[in-house]
C-alpha positions in Angstrom: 30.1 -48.6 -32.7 30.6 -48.0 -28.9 32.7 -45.2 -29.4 30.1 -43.4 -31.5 27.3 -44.7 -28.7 29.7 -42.8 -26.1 30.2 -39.6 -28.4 26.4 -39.5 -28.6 25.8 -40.3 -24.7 28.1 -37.1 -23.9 27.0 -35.0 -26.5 23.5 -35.5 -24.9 24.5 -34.8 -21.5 26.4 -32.1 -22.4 22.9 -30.8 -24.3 21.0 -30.8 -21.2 23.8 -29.4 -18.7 24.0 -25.9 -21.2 19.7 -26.4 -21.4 20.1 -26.7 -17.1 22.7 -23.0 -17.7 19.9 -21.5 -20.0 17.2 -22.2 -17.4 19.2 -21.1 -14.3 20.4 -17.5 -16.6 16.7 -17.2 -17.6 15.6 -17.5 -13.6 18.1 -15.6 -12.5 17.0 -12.3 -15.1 13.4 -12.9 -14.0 14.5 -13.2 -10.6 16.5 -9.6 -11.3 13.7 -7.9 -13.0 10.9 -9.0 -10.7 13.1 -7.3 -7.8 13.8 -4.5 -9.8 10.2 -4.0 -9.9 9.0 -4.4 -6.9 11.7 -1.4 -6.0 10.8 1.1 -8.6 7.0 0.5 -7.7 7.8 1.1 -3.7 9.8 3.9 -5.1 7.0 5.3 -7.2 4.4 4.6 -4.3 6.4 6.8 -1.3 7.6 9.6 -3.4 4.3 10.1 -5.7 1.2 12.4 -4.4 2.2 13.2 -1.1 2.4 16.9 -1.6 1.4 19.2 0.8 -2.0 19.0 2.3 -4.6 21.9 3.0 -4.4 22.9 6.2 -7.9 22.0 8.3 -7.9 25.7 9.1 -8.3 26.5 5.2 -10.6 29.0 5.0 -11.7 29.7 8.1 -11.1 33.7 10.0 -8.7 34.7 12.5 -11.1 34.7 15.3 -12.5 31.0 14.0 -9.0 29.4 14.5 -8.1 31.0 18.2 -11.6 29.8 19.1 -10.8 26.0 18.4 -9.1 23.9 21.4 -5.9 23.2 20.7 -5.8 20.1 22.8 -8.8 17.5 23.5 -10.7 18.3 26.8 -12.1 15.0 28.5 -15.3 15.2 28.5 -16.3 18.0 26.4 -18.7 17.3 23.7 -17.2 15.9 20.3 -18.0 17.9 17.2 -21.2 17.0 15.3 -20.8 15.2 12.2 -22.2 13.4 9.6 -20.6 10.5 7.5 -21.6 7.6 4.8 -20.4 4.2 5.0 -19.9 1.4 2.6 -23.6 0.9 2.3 -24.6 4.4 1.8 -26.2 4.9 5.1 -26.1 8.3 7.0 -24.6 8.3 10.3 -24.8 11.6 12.5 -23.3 11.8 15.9 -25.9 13.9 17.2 -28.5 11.4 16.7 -26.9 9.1 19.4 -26.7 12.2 21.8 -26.8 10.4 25.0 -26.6 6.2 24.5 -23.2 5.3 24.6 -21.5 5.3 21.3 -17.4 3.9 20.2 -16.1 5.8 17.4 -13.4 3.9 15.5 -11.6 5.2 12.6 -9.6 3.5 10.1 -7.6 4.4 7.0 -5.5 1.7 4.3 -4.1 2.8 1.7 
């Protein structure tokens, strides 16, 4: 009876070492796919809708586009503009003309 006790013992433990193999195979493929994944979707994400851009002078004459500075003059008077933020209130620069005002831009993809 011992000797079936013992056949019984290491057929058990060899049961959970190949369960322990399965689990290890099984985290390694996840472990695979998830970084394959993660590298097609970076992949995906840098090559896809970056074609070319409009130029800013799209549309506008000859004479329009000599007439704009081509570097920033301290200074000079910035451009008036008007934006919306977040809460869908107006903002124009020329309605601060004179109070000191930051301008901070920021852009996430």
């Amino acid at each position: 009876m011992s000797s079936k006790r013992r056949s019984k013992k290491s057929g058990r433990k060899e049961l959970r070492a190949e369960k322990k193999r399965q689990a290890a195979r099984r985290k390694n493929l996840f472990l695979v796919l998830g970084v394959g994944i993660v590298l097609f979707a970076g992949y995906f994400f840098a090559t896809s809708g970056g074609g070319p851009k409009a130029p800013i002078t799209e549309g506008l004459s000859e004479d329009e586009i000599a007439a704009l500075p081509t570097d920033p003059v301290v200074g000079a008077r910035a451009p008036d503009f008007t934006v919306v933020d977040v809460e869908d209130n107006s903002f124009t620069l020329s309605n601060v003309l004179g109070k000191p005002t930051a301008l901070m831009f920021f852009h996430s993809w």
